[in-house]
C-alpha positions in Angstrom: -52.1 49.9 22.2 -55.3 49.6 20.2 -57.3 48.8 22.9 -55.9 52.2 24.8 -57.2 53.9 22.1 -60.4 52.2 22.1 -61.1 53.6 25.8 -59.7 56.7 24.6 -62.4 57.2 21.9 -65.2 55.9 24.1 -64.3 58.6 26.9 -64.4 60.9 24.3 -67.8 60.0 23.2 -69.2 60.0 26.9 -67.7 63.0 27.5 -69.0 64.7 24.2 -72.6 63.0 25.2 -73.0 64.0 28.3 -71.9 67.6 27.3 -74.4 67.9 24.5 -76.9 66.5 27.2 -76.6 69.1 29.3 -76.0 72.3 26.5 -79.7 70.8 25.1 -82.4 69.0 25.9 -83.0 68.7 22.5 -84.0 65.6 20.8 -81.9 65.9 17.4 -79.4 66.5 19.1 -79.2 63.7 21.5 -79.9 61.8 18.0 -77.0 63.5 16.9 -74.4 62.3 19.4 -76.2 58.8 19.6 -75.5 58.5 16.0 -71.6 60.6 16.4 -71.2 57.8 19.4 -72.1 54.5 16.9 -70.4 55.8 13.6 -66.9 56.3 16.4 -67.3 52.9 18.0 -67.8 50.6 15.0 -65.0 53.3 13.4 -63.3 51.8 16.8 -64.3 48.1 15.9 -62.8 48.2 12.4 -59.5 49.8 13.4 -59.2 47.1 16.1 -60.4 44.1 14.0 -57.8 45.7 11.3 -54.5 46.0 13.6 -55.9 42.4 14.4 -55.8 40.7 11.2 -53.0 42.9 10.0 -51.1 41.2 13.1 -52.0 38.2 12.6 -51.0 38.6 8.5 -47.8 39.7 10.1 -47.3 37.1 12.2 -48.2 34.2 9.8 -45.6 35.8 7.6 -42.9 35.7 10.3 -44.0 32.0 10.7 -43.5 31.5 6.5 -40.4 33.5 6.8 -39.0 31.3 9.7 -40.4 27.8 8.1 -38.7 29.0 4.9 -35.4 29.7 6.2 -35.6 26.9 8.5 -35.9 24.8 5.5 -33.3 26.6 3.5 -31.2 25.4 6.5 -31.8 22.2 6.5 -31.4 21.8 2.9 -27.9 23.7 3.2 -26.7 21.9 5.4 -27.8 18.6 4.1 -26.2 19.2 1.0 -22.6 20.5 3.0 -22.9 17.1 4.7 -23.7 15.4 1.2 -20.3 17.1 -0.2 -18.0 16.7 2.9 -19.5 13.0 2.7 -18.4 12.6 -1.4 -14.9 15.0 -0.5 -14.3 12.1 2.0 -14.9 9.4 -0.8 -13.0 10.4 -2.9 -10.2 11.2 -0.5 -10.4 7.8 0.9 -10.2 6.0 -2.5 -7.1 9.0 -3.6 -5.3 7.4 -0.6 -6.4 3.9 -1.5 -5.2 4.2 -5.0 -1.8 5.5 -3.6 -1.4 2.8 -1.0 -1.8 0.4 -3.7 0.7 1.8 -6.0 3.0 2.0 -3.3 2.6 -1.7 -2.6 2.5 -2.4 -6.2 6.0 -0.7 -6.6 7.4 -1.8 -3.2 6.7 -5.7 -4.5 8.5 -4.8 -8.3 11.3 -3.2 -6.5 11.6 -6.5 -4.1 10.9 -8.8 -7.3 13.5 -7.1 -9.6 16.1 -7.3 -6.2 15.1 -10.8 -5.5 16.0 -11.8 -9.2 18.8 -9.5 -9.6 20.6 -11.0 -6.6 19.6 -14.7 -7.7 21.3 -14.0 -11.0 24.3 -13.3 -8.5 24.2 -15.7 -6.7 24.6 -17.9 -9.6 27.3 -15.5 -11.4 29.4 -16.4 -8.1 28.6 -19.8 -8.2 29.1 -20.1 -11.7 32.9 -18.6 -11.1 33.3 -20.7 -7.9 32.9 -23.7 -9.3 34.7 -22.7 -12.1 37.6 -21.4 -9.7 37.2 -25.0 -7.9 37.4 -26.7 -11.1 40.7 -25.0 -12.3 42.3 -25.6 -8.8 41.2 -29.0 -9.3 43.0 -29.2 -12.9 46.1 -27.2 -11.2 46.2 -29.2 -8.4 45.9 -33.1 -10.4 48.5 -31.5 -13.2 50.5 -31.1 -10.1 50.1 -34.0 -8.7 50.5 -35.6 -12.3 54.1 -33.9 -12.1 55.2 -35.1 -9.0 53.5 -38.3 -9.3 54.9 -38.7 -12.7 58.3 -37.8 -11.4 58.6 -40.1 -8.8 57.4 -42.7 -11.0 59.9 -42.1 -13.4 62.4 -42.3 -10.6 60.9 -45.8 -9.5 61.3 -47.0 -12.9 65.0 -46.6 -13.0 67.3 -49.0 -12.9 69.0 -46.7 -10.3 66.3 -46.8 -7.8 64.8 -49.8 -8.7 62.2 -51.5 -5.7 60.0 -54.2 -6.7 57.4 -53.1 -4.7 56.9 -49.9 -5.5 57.0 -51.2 -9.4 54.3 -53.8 -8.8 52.2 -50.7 -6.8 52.5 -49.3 -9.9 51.2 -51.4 -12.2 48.3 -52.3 -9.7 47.3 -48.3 -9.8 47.5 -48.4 -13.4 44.2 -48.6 -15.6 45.7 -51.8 -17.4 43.8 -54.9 -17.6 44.5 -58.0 -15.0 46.7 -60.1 -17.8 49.1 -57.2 -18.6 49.5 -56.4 -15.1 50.6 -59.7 -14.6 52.8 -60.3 -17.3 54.6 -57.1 -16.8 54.6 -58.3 -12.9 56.0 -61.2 -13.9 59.0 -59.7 -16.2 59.6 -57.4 -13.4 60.4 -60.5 -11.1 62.0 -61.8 -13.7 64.6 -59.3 -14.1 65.0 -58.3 -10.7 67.9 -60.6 -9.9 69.6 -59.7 -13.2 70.6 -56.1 -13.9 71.0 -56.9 -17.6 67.5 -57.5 -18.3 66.2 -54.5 -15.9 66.8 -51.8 -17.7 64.6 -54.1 -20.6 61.9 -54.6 -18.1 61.2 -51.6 -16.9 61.4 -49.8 -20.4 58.5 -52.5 -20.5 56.8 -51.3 -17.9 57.2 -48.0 -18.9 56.1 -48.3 -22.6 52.6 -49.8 -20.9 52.3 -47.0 -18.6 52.6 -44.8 -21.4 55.1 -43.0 -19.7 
């Protein structure tokens, strides 16, 4: 555009020269327009060389203007990735922390179950050998009964065997001698129904029956 208007002016002045020329052969006045044709052109020269610099002020300033909010970007977005980088962080040891306590609590639950079902395993062991141990009792008093019952029987005169006498004193906790001896009253009496009855209250007295 400036340069159009360059061309513009300098047609003008060879115009305007070349009428002046012709209106007068005068010498001022060729002075005139020589000087009318300098005093346009380096008017020319300045206007260009000013749109020029101003342009290129203008452009250097688009340049600043662009570095500047280049760099603005970079710095924004370097300082988004910084805080999505510490928001990650800290997310990561929020979940961390959670996990933890969750495995924390997970192994007290399993502890306090563990020891809460070994303190029943031993409550039921506790009552069945207690249970056993009463059975047991109930089980030898009954056996004491019947026991003690047929032995009565086998120490009567009634239903006297020899055998089953001399069994008797063998099962007994009585030392060797007395089992003897009372052996040998037994076989003493067994032919004689007078001494029996003597004999086996003998017998009995050392069974402590």
């Amino acid at each position: 555009m400036n340069r159009n208007l360059l061309i513009i002016i300098i047609a003008v002045i060879v115009l305007l020269g070349g009428y002046m020329m012709f209106s007068s052969n005068s010498e001022t006045v060729q002075t005139e327009v020589s000087e009318a044709a300098e005093n346009v052109e380096s008017a020319a020269e300045e206007a260009v060389e000013a749109t020029e610099e101003a342009a290129s002020e203008a452009a250097e300033a688009t340049e600043n203007a662009v570095s500047d909010a280049v760099e603005a970007t970079e710095e924004a977005a370097s300082d988004a990735v910084e805080a999505t980088e510490d928001a990650a962080s800290d997310a990561a040891a929020a979940t961390e922390e959670v996990v933890n306590d969750a495995v924390e609590a997970t192994e007290d639950a399993a502890s306090d179950a563990a020891a809460a079902t070994e303190e029943a395993v031993d409550d039921a062991t506790d009552a069945v050998e207690n249970a056993a141990d009463s059975a047991t009792d109930a089980v030898e008093d009954a056996a004491n009964e019947v026991t003690g019952g047929n032995d009565a029987e086998v120490l009567s005169a009634d239903n006297f065997d020899q055998d089953k006498v001399n069994e008797l004193i063998d099962n007994s906790s009585l030392d060797d001698g007395t089992k003897e001896t009372l052996k040998t009253v037994v076989q003493s009496a067994a032919d004689n129904p007078a001494l029996l009855d003597g004999a086996l209250a003998q017998v009995k007295t050392a069974l402590g029956m």
